[in-house]
Structure formats: C-alpha cells, structure tokens
NUKOLDREN-513080 format. One record per residue (C-alpha): residue number from 0; x, y, z. Coordinates in steps of 0.02 Angstrom, whole numbers, plus 50000, padded with zeros to 5 digits. Layout:
<node resi="NUM" xx="X" yy="Y" zz="Z"/>
...
//
This chain:
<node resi="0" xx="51970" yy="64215" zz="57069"/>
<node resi="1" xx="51819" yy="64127" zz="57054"/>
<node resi="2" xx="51768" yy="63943" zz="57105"/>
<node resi="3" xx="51818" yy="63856" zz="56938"/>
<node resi="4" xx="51982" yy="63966" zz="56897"/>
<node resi="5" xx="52091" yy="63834" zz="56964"/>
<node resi="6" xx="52007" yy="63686" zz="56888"/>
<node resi="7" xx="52024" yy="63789" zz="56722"/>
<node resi="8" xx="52209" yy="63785" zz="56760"/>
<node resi="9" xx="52251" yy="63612" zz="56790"/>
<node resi="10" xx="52140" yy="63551" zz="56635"/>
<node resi="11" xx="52275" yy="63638" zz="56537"/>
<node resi="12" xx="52422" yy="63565" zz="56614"/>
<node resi="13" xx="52499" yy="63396" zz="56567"/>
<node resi="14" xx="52526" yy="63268" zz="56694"/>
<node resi="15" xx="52696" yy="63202" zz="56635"/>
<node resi="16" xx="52773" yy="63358" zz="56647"/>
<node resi="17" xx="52654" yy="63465" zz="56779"/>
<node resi="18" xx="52597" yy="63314" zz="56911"/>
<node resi="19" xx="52680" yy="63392" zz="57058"/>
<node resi="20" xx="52593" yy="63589" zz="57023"/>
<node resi="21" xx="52441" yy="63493" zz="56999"/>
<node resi="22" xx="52423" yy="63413" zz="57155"/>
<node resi="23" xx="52480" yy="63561" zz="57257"/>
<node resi="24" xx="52348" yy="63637" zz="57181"/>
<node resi="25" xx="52223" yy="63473" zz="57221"/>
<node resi="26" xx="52278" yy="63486" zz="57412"/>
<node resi="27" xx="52305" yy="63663" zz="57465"/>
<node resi="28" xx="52186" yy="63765" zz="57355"/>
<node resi="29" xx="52045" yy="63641" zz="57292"/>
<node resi="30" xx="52023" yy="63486" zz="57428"/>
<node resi="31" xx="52127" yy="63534" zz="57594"/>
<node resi="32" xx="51997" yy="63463" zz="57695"/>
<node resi="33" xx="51962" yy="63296" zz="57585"/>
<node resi="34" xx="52133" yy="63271" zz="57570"/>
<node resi="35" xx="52150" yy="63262" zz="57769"/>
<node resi="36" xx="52022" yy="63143" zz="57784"/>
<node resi="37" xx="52058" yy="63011" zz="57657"/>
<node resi="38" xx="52221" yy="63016" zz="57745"/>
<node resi="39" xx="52149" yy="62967" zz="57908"/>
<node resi="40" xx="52052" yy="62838" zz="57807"/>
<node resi="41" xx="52204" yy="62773" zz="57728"/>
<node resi="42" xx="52288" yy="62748" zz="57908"/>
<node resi="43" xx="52156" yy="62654" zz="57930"/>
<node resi="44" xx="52161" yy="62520" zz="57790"/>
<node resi="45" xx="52337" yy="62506" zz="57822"/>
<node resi="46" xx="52302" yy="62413" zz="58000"/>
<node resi="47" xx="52197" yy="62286" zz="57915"/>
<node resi="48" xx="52349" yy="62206" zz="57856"/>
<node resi="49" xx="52421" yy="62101" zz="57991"/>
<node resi="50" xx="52601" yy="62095" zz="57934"/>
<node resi="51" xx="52597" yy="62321" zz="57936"/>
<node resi="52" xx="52487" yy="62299" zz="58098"/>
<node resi="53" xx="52593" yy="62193" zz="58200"/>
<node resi="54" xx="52764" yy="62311" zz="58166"/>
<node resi="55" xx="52658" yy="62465" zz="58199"/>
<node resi="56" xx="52587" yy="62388" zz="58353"/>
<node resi="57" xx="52752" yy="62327" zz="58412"/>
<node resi="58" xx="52831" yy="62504" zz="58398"/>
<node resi="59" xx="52672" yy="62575" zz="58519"/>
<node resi="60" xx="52671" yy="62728" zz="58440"/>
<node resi="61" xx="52504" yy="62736" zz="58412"/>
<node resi="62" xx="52479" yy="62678" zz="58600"/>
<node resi="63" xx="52556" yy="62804" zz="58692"/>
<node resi="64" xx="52596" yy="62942" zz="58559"/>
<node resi="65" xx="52461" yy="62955" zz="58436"/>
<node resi="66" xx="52446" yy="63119" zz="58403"/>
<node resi="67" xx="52642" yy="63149" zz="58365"/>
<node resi="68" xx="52637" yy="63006" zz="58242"/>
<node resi="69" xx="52488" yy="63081" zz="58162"/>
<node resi="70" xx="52552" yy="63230" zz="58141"/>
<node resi="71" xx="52709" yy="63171" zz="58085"/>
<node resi="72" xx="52651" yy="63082" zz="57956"/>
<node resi="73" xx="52541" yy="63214" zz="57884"/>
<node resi="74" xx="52679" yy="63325" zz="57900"/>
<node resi="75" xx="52793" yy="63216" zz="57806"/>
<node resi="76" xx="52674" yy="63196" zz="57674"/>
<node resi="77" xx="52620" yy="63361" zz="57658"/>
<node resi="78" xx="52804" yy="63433" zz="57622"/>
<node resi="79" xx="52818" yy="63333" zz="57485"/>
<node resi="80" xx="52641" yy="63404" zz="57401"/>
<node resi="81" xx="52673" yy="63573" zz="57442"/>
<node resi="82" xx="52853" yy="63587" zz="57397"/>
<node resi="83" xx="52855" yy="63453" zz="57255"/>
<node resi="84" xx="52981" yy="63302" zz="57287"/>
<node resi="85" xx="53118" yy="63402" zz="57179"/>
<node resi="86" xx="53117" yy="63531" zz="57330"/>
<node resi="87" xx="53245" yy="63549" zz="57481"/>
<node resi="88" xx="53125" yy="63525" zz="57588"/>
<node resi="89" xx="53041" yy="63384" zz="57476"/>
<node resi="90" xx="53188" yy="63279" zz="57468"/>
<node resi="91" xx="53238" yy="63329" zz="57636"/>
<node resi="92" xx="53048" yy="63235" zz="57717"/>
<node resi="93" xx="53074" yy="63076" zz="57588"/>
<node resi="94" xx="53245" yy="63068" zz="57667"/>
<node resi="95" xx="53182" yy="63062" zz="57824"/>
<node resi="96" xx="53065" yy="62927" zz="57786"/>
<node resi="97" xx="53180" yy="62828" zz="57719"/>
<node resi="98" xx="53288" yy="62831" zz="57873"/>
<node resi="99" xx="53119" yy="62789" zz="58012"/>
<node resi="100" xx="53078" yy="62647" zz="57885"/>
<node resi="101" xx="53268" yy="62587" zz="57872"/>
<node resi="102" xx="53256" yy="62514" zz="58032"/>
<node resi="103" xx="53114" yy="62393" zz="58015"/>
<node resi="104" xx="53119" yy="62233" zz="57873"/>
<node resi="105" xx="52986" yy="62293" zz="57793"/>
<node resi="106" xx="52912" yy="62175" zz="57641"/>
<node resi="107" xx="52910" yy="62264" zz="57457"/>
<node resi="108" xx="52736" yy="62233" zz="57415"/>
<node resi="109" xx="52679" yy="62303" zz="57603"/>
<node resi="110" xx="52781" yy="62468" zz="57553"/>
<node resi="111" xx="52690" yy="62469" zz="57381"/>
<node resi="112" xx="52512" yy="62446" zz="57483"/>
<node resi="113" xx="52560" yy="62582" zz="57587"/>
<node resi="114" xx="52596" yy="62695" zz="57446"/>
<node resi="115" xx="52440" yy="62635" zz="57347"/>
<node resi="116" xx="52308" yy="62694" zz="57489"/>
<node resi="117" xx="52411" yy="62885" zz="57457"/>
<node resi="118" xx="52337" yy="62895" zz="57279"/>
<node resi="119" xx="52167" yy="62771" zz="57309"/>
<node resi="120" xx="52113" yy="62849" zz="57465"/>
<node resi="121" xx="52124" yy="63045" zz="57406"/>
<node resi="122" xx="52042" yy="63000" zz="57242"/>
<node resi="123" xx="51881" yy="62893" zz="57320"/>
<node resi="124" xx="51829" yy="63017" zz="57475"/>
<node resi="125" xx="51823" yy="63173" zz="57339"/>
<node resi="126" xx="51747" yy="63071" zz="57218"/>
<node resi="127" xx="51624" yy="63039" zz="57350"/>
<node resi="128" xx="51620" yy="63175" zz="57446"/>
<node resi="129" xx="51696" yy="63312" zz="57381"/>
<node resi="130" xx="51595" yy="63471" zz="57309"/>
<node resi="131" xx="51666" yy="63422" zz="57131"/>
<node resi="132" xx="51741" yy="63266" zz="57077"/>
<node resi="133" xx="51919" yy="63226" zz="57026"/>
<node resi="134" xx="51952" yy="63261" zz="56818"/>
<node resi="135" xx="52058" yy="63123" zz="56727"/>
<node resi="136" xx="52203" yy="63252" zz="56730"/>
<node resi="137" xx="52207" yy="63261" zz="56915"/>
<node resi="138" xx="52207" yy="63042" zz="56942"/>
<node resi="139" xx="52350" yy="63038" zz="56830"/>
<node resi="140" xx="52438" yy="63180" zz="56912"/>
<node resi="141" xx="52419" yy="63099" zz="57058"/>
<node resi="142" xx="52452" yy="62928" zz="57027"/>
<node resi="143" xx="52644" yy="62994" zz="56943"/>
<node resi="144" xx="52672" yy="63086" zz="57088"/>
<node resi="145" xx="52684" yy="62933" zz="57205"/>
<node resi="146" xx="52738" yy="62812" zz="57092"/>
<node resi="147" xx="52918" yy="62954" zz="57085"/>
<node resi="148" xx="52898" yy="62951" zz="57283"/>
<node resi="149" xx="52900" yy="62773" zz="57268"/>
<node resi="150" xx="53022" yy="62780" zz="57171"/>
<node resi="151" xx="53143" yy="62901" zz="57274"/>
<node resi="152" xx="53089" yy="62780" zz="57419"/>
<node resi="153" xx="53183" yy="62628" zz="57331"/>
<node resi="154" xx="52999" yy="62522" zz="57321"/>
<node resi="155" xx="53000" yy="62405" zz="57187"/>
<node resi="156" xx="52895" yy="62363" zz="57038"/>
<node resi="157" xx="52799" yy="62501" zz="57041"/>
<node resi="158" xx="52641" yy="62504" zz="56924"/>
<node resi="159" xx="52655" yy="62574" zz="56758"/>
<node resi="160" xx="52465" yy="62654" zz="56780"/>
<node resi="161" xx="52337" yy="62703" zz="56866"/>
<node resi="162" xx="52239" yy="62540" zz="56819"/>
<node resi="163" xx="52398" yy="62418" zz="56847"/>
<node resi="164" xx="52399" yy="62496" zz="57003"/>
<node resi="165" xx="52214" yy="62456" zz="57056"/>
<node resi="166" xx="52245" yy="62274" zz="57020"/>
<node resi="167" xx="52373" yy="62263" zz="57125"/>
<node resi="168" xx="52272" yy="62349" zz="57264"/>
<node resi="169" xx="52108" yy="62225" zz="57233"/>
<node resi="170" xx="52251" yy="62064" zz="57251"/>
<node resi="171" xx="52309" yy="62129" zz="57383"/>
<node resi="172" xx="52186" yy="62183" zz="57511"/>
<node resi="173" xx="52093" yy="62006" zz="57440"/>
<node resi="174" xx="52227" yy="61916" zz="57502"/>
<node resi="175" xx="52302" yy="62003" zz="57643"/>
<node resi="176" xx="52162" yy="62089" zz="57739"/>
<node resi="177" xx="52134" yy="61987" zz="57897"/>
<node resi="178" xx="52083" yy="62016" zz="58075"/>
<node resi="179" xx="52195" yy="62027" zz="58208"/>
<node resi="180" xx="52195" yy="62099" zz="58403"/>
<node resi="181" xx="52338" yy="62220" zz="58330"/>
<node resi="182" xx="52237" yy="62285" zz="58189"/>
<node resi="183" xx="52099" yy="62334" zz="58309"/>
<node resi="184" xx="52223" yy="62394" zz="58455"/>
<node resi="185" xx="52288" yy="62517" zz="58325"/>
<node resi="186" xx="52111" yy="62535" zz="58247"/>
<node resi="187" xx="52028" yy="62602" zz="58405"/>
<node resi="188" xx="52195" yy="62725" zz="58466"/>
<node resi="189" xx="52176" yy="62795" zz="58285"/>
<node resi="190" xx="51993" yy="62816" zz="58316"/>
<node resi="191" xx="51992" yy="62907" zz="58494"/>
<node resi="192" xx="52129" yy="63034" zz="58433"/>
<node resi="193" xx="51997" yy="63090" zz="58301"/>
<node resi="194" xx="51878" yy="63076" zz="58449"/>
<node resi="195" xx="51976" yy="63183" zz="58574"/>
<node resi="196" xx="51979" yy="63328" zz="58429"/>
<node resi="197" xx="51786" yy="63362" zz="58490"/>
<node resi="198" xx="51704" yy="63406" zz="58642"/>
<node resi="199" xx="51670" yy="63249" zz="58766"/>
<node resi="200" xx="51483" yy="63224" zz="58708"/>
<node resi="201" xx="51495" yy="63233" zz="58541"/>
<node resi="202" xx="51621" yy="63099" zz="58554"/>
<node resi="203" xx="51520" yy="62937" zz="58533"/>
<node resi="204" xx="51437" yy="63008" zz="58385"/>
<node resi="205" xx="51624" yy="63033" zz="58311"/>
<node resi="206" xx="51664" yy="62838" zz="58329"/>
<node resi="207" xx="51503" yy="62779" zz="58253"/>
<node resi="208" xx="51525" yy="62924" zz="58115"/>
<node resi="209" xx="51703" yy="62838" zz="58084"/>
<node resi="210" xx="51645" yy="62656" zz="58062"/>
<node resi="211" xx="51513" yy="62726" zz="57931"/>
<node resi="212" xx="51637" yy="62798" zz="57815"/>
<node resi="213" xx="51726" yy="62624" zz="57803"/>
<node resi="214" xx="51672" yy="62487" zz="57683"/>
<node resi="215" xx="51651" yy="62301" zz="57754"/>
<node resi="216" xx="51819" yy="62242" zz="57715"/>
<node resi="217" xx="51896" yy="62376" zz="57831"/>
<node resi="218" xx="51752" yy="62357" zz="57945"/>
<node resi="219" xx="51792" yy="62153" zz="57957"/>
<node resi="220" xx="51991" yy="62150" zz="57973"/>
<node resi="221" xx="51991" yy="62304" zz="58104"/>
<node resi="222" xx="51839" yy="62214" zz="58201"/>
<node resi="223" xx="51723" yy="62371" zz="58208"/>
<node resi="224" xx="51545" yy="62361" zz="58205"/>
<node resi="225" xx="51447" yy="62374" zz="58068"/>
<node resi="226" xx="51365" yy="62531" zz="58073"/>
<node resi="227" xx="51166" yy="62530" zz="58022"/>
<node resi="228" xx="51102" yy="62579" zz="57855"/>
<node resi="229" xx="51026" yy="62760" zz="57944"/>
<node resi="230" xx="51180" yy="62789" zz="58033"/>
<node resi="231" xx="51282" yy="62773" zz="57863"/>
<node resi="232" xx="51130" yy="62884" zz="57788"/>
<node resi="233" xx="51155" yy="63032" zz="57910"/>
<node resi="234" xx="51355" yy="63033" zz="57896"/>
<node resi="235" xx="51349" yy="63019" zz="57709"/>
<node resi="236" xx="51221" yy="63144" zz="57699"/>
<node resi="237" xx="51289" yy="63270" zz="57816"/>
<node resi="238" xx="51459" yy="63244" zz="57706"/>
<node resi="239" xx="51351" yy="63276" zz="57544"/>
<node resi="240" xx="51298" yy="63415" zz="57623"/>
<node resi="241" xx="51464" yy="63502" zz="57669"/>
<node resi="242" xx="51503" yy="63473" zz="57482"/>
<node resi="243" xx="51359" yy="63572" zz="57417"/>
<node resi="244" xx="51387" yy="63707" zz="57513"/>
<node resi="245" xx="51593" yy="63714" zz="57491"/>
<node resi="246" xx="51540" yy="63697" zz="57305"/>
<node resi="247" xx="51445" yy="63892" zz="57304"/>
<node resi="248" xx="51579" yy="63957" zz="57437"/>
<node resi="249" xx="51713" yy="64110" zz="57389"/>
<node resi="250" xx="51865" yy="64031" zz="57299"/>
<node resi="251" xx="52007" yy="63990" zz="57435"/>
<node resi="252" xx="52132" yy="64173" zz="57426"/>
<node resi="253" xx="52274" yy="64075" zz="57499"/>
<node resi="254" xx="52326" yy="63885" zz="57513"/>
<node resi="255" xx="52276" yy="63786" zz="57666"/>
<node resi="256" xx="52412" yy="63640" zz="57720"/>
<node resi="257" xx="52456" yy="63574" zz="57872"/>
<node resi="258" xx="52611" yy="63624" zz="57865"/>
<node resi="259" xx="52562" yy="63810" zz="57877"/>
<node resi="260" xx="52516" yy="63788" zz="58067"/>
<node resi="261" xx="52476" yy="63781" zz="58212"/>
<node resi="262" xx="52514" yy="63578" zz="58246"/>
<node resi="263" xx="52453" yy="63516" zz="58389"/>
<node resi="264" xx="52624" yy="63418" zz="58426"/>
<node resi="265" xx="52750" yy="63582" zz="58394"/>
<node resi="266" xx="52646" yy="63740" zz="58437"/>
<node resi="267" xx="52828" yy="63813" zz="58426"/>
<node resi="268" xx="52880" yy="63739" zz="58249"/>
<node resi="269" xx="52929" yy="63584" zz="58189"/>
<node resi="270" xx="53114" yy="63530" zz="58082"/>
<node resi="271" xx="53090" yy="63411" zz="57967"/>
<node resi="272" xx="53243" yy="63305" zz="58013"/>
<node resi="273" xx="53160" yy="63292" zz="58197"/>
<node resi="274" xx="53027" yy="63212" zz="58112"/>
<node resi="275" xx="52968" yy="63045" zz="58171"/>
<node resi="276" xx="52986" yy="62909" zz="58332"/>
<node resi="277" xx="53101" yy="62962" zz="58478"/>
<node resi="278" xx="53260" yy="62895" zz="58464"/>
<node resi="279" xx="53281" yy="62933" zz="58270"/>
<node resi="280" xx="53418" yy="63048" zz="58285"/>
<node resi="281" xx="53456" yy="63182" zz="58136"/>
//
C-alpha cells in the first residue's frame, strides 16, 4: 500500500454516513502520533478554565496519579475511534464516562468546551505539524463524530457545524480563560509526566519544548513562561522536520492505537469498566 492509498480512500467516503471509518483511519493508520499529542495539548487548554481546573484539582488526580488518569483518558477515547461509538466496546467506554462524570455538577457549556478541544486540537497540530494536512472530508468526519459522542454523553446544544462550533470555542476561551494557582498546579503535574517519559537530562529541554507548542492564551491562564522566539524556532522546526520525513516513510502495514499496548498503568491489560478514579466501582 503506498503512502497516499488511504487518503485516496477517505476522499471517497461521505462523512454523514462514513465519519466513524474515517477517523479510525485518521488516528490509527494516518496520524497515530499527532493524534497523541494534540491530546496532551488539549489537556492542557482544558486547565485554563478555572471552573474545569478547580474540580480537577480538587479530585488530585493529577497530583498523585497522573499517569493512570492519562492513560485512562486516552484509553477511553481511543475505544471509541477505534471501535466506532456503535461498538460494544464503544458504547461500553462512553458509558463509563458518563458514570466518572455523573458524580461531579458539571456546567453544560464546560462539557461542550471539553468536547470542542477533541475535534480543535487534532485538526490544528496536523495542520501544523503533520506530514500532510487534514482534507475537508476528514474536519467534517471529525467534527460528526463528537458532536454523536456528545450527543450519547447527554451535552446540550451541540453545534450544527464545524464553523458554529468554532464560535462557540473563540466565546468561550475569550471569556472564560483565566489564571488561577489550580490551572498551573495541574499545568505543571501534566507537564512533568511528559517529562518523566525521557531520560533525566533531556528533561528541562522537554518543559521548555512544551511551553513552545502553546499559544499565549494557554501560556497566560496556566502561568508558564513565555518561551523565546528561537526556542519556539527549534521545536517547530524539529516538528517540521519529523513531518517531512514521516511524509517519504513506508505506508503504516498495521494500525497503531493505544489501546493495542503495552500501557504504562496495566502492563497486564486493562477492562474498560475499571476505567477511571479509584472508588468508581463497575
């Protein structure tokens, strides 16, 4: 199969009816690695509101078990692109959201952010920084797909489009990005898990890399320094540089998720209903 074969494919499928093939396609064949990343950087943006921050700071998850609640999320997440949401095991990881988020009072339009930075995030890294950029197709594909994960996850008023849903997303991190101790408490326990991935002295060059990748919103409500115009340089061009590269590599043989293995949290396996913060139950 060659490098373009699966672009081919999804330019002749039809979002409406095709949104959940396409973006297991997107995240296990064409962007595995992108996709992880704008992840992480939509953790991120998610502690720079102060009324998400100050439940997830409360809960001290992140504190004292942040690579569970990483991998938990991604795990959640990544059973629902790889199986499609109309799949056991699909409905079987929204269900388990639902029941972690039933226990907190949880304001609609924070769920509806939350969702947002899903589809935003994913879209903006690989249009920046992955080795092709994202077709019209695959946006719309993967705008529907959350919107019906929304929608299985009872969030209201969900935007009819892509572009709807951008406004909503400019009004809201306008008027609800702020600064607070929790957003940078969180903030700085997401950042040293990435750190302790890499050996001890590469891991100052790992927090400065992260701060470059942000924009100045993010950079102002989580309190991080503003990284300098070379060190933005280097990490943007190192990225570039991966792309390039990826872009002339052999065509993936097999999909790559997360959910494949190993996971740092359950070298022996993981069940979905286990998912989540001690205490849950099944």
């Amino acid at each position: 199969m060659g490098r373009w074969d699966i672009y081919r494919q999804i330019q002749a499928m039809d979002p409406r009816r095709d949104h959940q093939r396409v973006m297991h396609l997107v995240a296990g064949w064409e962007f595995p690695w992108d996709i992880a990343r704008a992840l992480e950087v939509a953790l991120h943006r998610t502690f720079c509101v102060p009324s998400i921050s100050s439940v997830l700071d409360r809960m001290g998850e992140f504190a004292h078990r942040a690579q569970r609640r990483y991998d938990d999320t991604g795990l959640l997440l990544t059973e629902i692109i790889e199986h499609g949401y109309e799949s056991d095991r699909g409905a079987a990881a929204i269900a388990r959201m639902n029941r972690i988020h039933a226990r907190f009072e949880i304001a609609n339009e924070d769920y509806l952010y939350v969702l947002s930075t899903f589809h935003f995030e994913p879209v903006r890294w690989i249009d920046r920084f992955g080795w092709r950029r994202m077709s019209p197709i695959e946006v719309e594909s993967s705008f529907l797909l959350w919107r019906e994960i929304g929608r299985r996850m009872g969030i209201r008023d969900l935007p009819k489009s892509h572009d709807a849903f951008a406004a909503f997303v400019a009004e809201y991190e306008r008027t609800r990005f702020a600064y607070t101790d929790a957003n940078r408490r969180l903030g700085e326990n997401a950042r040293e898990l990435l750190a302790s991935w890499f050996p001890r002295v590469l891991r100052p060059l790992v927090r400065r890399s992260v701060h470059a990748v942000f924009d100045a919103p993010v950079l102002a409500a989580m309190g991080y320094p503003r990284p300098s115009a070379f060190e933005r340089d280097v990490v943007e061009g190192l990225l570039a540089a991966r792309a390039r590269i990826v872009r002339f590599l052999p065509a993936r043989r097999r999909p790559k998720f997360i959910t494949h293995g190993p996971v740092r949290s359950y070298p022996q396996g993981y069940e979905i209903p286990r998912l989540g913060p001690p205490g849950m139950g099944e």
